[in-house]
KESEVO-526456 format. One record per residue (C-alpha): residue number from 1; x, z, y; residue in three letters. Coordinates in pm, whole numbers. Layout:
<pts>
> NUM, X, Z, Y, ALA
...
</pts>
This chain:
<pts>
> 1, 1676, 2126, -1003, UNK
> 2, 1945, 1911, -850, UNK
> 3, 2148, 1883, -1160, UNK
> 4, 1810, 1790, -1372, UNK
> 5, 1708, 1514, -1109, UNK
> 6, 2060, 1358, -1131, UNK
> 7, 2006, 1311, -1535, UNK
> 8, 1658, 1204, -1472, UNK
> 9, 1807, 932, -1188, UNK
> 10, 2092, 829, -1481, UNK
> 11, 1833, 774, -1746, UNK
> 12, 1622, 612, -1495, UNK
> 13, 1861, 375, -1366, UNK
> 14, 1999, 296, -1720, UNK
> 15, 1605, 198, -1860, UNK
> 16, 1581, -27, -1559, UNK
> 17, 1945, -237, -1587, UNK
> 18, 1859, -246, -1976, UNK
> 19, 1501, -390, -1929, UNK
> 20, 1707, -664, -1669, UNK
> 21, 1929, -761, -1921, UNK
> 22, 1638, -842, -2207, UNK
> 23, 1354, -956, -1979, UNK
> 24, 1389, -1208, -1718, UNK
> 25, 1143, -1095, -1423, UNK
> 26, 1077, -1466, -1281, UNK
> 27, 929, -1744, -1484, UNK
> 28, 1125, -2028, -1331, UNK
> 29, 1514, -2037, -1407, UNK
> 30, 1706, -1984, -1043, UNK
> 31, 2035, -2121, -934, UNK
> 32, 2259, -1903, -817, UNK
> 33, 2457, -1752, -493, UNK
> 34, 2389, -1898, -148, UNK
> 35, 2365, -2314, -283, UNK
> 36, 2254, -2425, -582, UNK
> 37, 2503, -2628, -780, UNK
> 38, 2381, -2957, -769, UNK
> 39, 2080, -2994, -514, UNK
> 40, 2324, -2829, -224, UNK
> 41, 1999, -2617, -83, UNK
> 42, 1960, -2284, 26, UNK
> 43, 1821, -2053, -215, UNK
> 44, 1607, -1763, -83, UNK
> 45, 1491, -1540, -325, UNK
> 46, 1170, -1336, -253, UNK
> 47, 1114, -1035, -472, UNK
> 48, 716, -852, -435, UNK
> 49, 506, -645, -678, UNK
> 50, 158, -852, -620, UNK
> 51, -4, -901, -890, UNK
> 52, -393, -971, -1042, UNK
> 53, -483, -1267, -739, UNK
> 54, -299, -1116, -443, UNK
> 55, 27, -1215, -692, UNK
> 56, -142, -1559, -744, UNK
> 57, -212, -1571, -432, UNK
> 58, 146, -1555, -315, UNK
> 59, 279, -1778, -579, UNK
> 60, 94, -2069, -433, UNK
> 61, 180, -1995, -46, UNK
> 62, 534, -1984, -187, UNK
> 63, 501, -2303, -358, UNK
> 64, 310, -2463, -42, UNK
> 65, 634, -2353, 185, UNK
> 66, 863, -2515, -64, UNK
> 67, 666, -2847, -67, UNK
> 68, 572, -2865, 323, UNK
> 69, 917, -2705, 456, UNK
> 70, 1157, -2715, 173, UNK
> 71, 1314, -3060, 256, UNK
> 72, 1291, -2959, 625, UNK
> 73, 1487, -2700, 626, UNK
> 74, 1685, -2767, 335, UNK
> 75, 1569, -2452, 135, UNK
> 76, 1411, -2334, -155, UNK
> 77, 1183, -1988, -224, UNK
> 78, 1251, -1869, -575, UNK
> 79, 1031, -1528, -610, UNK
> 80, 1035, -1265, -836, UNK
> 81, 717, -1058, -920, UNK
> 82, 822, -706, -983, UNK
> 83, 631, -356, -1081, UNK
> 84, 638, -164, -751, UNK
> 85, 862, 140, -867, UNK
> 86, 1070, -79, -1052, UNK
> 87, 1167, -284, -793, UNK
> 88, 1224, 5, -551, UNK
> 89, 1470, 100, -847, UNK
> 90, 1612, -255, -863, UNK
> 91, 1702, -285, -525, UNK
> 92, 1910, 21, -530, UNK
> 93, 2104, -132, -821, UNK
> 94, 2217, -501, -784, UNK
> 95, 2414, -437, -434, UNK
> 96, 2748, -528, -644, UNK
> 97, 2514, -840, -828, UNK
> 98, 2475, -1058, -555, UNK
> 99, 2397, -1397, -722, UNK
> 100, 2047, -1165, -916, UNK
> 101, 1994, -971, -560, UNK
> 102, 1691, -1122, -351, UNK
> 103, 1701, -1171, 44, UNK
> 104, 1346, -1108, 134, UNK
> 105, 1171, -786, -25, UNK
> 106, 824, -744, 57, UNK
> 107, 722, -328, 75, UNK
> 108, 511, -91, 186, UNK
> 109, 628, -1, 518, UNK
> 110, 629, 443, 399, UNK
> 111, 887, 268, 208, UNK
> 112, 1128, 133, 488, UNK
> 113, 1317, 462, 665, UNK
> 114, 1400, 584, 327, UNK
> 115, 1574, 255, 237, UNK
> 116, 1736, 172, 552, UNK
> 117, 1880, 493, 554, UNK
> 118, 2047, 415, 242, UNK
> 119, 2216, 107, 438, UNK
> 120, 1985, -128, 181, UNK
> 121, 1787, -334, 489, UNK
> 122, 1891, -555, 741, UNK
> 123, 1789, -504, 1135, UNK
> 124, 1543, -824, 1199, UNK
> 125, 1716, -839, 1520, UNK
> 126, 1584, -1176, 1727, UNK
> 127, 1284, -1224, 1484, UNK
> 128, 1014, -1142, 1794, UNK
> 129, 1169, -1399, 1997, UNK
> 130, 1308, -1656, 1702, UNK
> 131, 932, -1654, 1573, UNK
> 132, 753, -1635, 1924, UNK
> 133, 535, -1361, 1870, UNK
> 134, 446, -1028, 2035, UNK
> 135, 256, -673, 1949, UNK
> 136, -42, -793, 2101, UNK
> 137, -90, -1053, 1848, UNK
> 138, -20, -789, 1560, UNK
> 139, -255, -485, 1455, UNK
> 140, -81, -228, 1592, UNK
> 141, -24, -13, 1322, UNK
> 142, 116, -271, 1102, UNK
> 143, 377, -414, 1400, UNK
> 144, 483, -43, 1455, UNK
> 145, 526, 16, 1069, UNK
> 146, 856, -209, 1072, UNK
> 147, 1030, -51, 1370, UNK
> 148, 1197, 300, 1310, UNK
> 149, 1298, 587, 1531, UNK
> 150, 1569, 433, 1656, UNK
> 151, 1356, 111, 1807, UNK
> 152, 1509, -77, 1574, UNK
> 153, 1261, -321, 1342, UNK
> 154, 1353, -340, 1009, UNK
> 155, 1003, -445, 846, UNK
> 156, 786, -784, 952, UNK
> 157, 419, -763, 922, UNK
> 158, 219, -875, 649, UNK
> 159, -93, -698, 618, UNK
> 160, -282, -347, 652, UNK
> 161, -457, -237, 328, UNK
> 162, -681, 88, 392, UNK
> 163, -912, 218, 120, UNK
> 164, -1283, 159, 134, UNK
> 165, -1604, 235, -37, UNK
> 166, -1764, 10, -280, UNK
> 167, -2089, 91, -370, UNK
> 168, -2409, -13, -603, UNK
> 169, -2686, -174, -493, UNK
> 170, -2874, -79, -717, UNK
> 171, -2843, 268, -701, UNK
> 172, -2856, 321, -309, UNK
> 173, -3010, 140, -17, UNK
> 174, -2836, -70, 312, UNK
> 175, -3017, 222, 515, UNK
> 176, -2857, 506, 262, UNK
> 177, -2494, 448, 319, UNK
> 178, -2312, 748, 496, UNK
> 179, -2124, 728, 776, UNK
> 180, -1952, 1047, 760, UNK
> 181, -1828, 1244, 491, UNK
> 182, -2095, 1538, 568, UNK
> 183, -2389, 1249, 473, UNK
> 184, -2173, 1147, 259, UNK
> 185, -2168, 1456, 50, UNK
> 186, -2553, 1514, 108, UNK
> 187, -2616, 1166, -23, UNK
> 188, -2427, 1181, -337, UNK
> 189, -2560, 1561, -402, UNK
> 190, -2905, 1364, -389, UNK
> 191, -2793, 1061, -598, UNK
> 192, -2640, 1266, -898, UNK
> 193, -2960, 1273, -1152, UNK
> 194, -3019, 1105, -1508, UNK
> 195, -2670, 1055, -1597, UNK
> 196, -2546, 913, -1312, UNK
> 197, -2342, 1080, -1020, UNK
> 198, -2294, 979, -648, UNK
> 199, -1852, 927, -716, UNK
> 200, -1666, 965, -1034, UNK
> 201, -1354, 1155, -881, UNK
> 202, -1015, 1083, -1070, UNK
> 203, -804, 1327, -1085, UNK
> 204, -506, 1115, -1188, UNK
> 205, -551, 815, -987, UNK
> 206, -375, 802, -668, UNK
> 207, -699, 700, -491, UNK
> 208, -806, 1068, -481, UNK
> 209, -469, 1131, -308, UNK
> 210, -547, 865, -19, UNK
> 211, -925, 987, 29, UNK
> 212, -764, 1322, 93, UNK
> 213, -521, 1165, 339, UNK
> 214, -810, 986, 462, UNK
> 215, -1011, 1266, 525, UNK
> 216, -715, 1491, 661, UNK
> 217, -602, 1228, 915, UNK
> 218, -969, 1154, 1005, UNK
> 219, -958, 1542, 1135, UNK
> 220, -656, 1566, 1296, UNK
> 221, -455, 1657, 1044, UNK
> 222, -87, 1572, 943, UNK
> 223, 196, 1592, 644, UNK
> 224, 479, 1643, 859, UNK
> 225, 509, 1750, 1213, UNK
> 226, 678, 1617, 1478, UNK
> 227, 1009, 1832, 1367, UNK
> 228, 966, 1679, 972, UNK
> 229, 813, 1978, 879, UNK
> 230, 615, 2010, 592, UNK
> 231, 269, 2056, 685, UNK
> 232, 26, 1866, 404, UNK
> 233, -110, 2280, 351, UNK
> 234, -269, 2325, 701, UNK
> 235, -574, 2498, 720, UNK
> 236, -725, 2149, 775, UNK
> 237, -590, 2027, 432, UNK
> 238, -690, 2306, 249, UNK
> 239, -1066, 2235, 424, UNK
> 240, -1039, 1835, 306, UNK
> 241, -885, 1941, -34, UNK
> 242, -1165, 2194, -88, UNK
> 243, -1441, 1961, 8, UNK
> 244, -1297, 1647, -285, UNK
> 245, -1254, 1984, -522, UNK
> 246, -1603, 2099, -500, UNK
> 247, -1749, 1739, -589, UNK
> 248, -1618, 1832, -938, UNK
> 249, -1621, 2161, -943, UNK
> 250, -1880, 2299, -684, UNK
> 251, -2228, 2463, -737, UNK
> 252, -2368, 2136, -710, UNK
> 253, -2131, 1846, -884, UNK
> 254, -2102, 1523, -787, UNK
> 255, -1880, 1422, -1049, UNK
> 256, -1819, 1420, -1386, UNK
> 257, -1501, 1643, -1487, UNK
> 258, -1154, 1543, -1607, UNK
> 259, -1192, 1160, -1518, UNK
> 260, -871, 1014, -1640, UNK
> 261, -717, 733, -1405, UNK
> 262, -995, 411, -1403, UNK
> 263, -1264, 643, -1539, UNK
> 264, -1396, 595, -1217, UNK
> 265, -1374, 192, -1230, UNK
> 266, -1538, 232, -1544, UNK
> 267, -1833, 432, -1436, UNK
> 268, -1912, 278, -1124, UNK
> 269, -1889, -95, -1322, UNK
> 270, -2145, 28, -1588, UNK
> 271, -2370, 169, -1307, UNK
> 272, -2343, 529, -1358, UNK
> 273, -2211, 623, -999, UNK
> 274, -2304, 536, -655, UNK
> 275, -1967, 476, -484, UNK
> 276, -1581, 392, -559, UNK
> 277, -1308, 411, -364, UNK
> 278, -1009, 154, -363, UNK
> 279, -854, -99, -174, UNK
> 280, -922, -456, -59, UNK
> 281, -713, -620, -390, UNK
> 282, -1060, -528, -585, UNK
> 283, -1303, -793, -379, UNK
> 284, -1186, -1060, -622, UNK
> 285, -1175, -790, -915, UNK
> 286, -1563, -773, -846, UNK
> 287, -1586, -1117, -756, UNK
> 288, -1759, -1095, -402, UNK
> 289, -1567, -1359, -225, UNK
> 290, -1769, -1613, -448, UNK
> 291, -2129, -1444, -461, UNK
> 292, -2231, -1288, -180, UNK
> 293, -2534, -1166, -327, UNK
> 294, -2353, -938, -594, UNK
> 295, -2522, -601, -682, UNK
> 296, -2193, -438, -518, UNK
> 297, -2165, -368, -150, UNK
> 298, -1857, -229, 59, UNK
> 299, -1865, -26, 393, UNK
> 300, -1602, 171, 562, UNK
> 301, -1481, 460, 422, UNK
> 302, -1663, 756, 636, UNK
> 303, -1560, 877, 950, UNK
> 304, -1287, 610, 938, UNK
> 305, -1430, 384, 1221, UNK
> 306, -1555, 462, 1611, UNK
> 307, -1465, 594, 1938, UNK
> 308, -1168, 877, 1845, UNK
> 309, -1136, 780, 1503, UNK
> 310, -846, 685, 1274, UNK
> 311, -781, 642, 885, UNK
> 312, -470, 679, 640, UNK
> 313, -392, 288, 510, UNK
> 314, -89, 110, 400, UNK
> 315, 104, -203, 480, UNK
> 316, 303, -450, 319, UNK
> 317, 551, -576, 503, UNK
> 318, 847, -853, 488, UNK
> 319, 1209, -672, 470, UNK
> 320, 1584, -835, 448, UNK
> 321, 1825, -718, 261, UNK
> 322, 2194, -639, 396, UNK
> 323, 2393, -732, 119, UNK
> 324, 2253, -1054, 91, UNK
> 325, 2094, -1155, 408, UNK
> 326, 2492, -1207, 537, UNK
> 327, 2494, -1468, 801, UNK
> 328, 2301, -1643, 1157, UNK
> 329, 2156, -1972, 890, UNK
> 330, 2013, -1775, 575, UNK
> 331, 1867, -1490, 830, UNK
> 332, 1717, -1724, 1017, UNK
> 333, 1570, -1918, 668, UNK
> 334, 1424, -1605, 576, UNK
> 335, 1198, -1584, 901, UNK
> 336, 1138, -1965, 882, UNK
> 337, 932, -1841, 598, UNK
> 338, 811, -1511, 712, UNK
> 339, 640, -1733, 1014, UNK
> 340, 504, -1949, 737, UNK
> 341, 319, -1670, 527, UNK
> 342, 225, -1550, 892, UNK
> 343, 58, -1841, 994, UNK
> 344, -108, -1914, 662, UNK
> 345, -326, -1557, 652, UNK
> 346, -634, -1675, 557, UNK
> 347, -483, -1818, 252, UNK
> 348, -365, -1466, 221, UNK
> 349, -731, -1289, 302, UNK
> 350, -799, -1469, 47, UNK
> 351, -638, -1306, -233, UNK
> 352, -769, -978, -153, UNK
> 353, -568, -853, 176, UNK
> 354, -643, -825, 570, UNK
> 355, -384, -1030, 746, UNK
> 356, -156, -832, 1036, UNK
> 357, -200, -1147, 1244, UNK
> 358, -530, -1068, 1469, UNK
> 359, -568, -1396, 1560, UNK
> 360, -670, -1519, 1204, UNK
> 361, -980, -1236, 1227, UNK
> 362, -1197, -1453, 1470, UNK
> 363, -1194, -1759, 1330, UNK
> 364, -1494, -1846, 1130, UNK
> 365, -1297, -1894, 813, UNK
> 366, -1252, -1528, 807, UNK
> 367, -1571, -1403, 936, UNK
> 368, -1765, -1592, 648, UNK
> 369, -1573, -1350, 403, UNK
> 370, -1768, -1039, 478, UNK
> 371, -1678, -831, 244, UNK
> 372, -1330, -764, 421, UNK
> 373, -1482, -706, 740, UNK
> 374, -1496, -291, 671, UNK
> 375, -1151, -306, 565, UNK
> 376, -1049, -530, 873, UNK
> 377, -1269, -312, 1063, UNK
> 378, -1040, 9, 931, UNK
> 379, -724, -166, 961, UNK
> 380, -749, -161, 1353, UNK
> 381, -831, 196, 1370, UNK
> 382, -526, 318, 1097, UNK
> 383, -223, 503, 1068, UNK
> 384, 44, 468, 831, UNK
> 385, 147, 813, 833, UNK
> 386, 473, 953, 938, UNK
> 387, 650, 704, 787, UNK
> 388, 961, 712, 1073, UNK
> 389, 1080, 1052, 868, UNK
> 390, 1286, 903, 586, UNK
> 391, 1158, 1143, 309, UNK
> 392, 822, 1070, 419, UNK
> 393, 751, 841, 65, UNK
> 394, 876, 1168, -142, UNK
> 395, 601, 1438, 61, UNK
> 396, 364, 1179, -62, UNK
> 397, 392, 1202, -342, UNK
> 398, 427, 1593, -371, UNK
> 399, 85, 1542, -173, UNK
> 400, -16, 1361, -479, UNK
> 401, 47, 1619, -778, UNK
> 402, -155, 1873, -568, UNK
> 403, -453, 1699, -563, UNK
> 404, -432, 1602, -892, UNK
> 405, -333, 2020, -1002, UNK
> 406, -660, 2081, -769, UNK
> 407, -909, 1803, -953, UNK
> 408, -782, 1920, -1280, UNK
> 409, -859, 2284, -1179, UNK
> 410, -464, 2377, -1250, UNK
> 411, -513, 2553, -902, UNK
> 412, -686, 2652, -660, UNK
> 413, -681, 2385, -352, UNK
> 414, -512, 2641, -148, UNK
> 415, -234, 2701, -422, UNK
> 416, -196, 2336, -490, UNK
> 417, -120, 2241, -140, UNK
> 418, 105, 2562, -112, UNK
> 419, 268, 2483, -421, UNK
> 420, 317, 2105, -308, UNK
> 421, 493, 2232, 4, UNK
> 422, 758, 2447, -160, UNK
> 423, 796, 2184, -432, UNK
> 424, 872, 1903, -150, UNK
> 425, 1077, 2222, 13, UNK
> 426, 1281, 2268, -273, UNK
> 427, 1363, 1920, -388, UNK
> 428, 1486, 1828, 14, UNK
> 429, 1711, 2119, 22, UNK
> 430, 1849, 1988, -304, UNK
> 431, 1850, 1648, -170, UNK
> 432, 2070, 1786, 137, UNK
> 433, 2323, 1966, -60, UNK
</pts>
């Protein structure tokens, strides 16, 4: 397994440096190493993976900084939009290409152990006091999803994304909408009639894996312990895994079988299912910001809000790399803009995101864009996960292939969880070696 994963990890590597050298990833031409050659600024390069508005989004904050703060400060933001995965891959690989490498790397903070344990990020030592903030002025689960084990911060907050549901207006009432997955379940067993069924569940798309997470950490449940252990097959999980498998498979379906990945976009858009699932980004995908009086609604996801209650959700966050990020003045740059992006949230809420900064939520600016008040609402009752444990990113993704081996009936729930476990088992005692 070991010997087949260092091939794949060759082959990998070499697809990525050979797509760098063909395709430029930024559409503006850089200077580079620490000046550029004839202006004499600082050049901070900022790589992300936002795309669709979020990425336009972005772009013009960047280009806002650069205008307001660039002659200030004597600085320029160059940024680089890259596919997730491959810039995870990227990162690993330009350490000895300085003048291509970027300072500030925005990621998810599961993300963040695994790469700082690979000596890739740089401690943000000072940036609490150099920016003058504090936790309180955070959601908490975003301002503890930079700072590892060792009380060390390593991420900056950005934002929290958790997954909500969308639903049709047409096809269900204000007075309808569950609040927990039991009514939840009732109402879409009622809904699914005359072609169209309460939620289209992909089997593919890595929603399915968060509503799992969602409903597992909604119940108490875990993917690894306190010791790192393993535990995404808990009698809990198998319970929550059970429950999604049944809505396809059950004696009463709620769902179509074998939906491919967006075959549940595509149903719910053409009005043949109640309720979708997905993050925040899709507000401007449905176009809600700018007509409020859209045939598509959005609530929490169930059981997700409330006295006791908690729900799985991500976050992006600022990170600064070590190899670049090498003295007092460009460290120091780099949270110049952090604070910027900070203190411009509502520019971000507005492509698609709910800002870390909790002051930005009461202002009326944000109130007036309602539908990211069930995601906001989420945000301050999430967890990230057990992101502190290093291979935390890798479990997820095992979680991943079992629910998709369950939705596609390749196993049983029980088996596919089990399975997942000795798979994730397997690859870390390889990973040891």
């Amino acid at each position: 397994m070991k010997k087949m994963n260092k091939i794949l990890s060759v082959l990998l590597g070499f697809t990525t440096l050979l797509c760098v050298a063909l395709v430029g990833c930024s559409g503006e031409e850089e200077p580079v190493g620490e000046k550029s050659s004839g202006n004499g600024f600082t050049v901070i390069r900022f790589w992300n993976g936002f795309t669709g508005k979020d990425g336009e989004t972005m772009d013009r904050i960047v280009a806002n900084f650069n205008e307001e703060m660039g002659e200030q400060y004597n600085m320029k933001v160059y940024v680089d939009k890259i596919p997730w995965d491959t810039l995870f891959t990227k990162i690993t690989t330009t350490s000895s290409n300085l003048k291509a490498a970027p300072h500030i790397v925005a990621m998810s903070a599961s993300r963040i152990s695994n790469m700082q344990s690979r000596g890739i990020l740089k401690e943000l030592d000072g940036v609490e006091e150099y920016l003058g903030v504090s936790a309180q002025d955070y959601i908490t689960a975003a301002w503890n999803g930079g700072v590892l084990s060792n009380g060390k911060r390593y991420g900056f907050p950005l934002d929290v994304h958790p997954t909500a549901m969308y639903y049709n207006k047409d096809l269900i009432s204000e007075e309808e909408i569950p609040a927990t997955w039991a009514q939840f379940t009732e109402i879409c067993k009622a809904k699914t009639k005359d072609g169209v069924y309460g939620w289209a569940v992909p089997s593919m798309y890595s929603v399915t894996k968060d509503i799992f997470l969602n409903m597992l950490y909604t119940s108490g449940g875990r993917v690894f312990d306190s010791n790192d252990k393993a535990i995404f097959n808990s009698s809990v999980a198998v319970e929550k895994l059970t429950n999604i498998y049944d809505y396809i498979h059950g004696e009463t379906p709620v769902s179509p079988k074998d939906v491919g990945a967006g075959g549940d976009f595509t149903l719910f858009t053409q009005g043949k299912s109640v309720f979708y699932f997905d993050g925040p980004w899709l507000i401007n995908t449905f176009g809600l910001f700018d007509n409020p009086e859209s045939n598509i609604g959005v609530a929490p996801c169930p059981d997700s809000i409330g006295d006791g209650q908690t729900n799985f959700a991500g976050s992006h966050q600022f990170t600064l790399m070590s190899n670049t990020v090498t003295n007092d003045n460009i460290k120091n740059l780099c949270y110049v803009f952090m604070k910027y992006v900070s203190e411009h949230s509502y520019d971000w809420a507005l492509g698609g995101q709910v800002p870390a900064l909790k002051s930005i939520h009461e202002s009326e600016n944000y109130k007036s864009l309602a539908a990211l008040k069930p995601f906001t609402e989420m945000a301050y009752k999430a967890t990230l996960g057990e992101i502190g444990y290093k291979y935390w990113y890798e479990g997820y993704l095992n979680v991943g292939v079992a629910v998709s081996n369950a939705c596609s009936k390749i196993s049983s729930p029980k088996d596919a969880l089990d399975t997942g476990v000795r798979d994730f088992n397997d690859w870390l005692e390889d990973e040891l070696l």
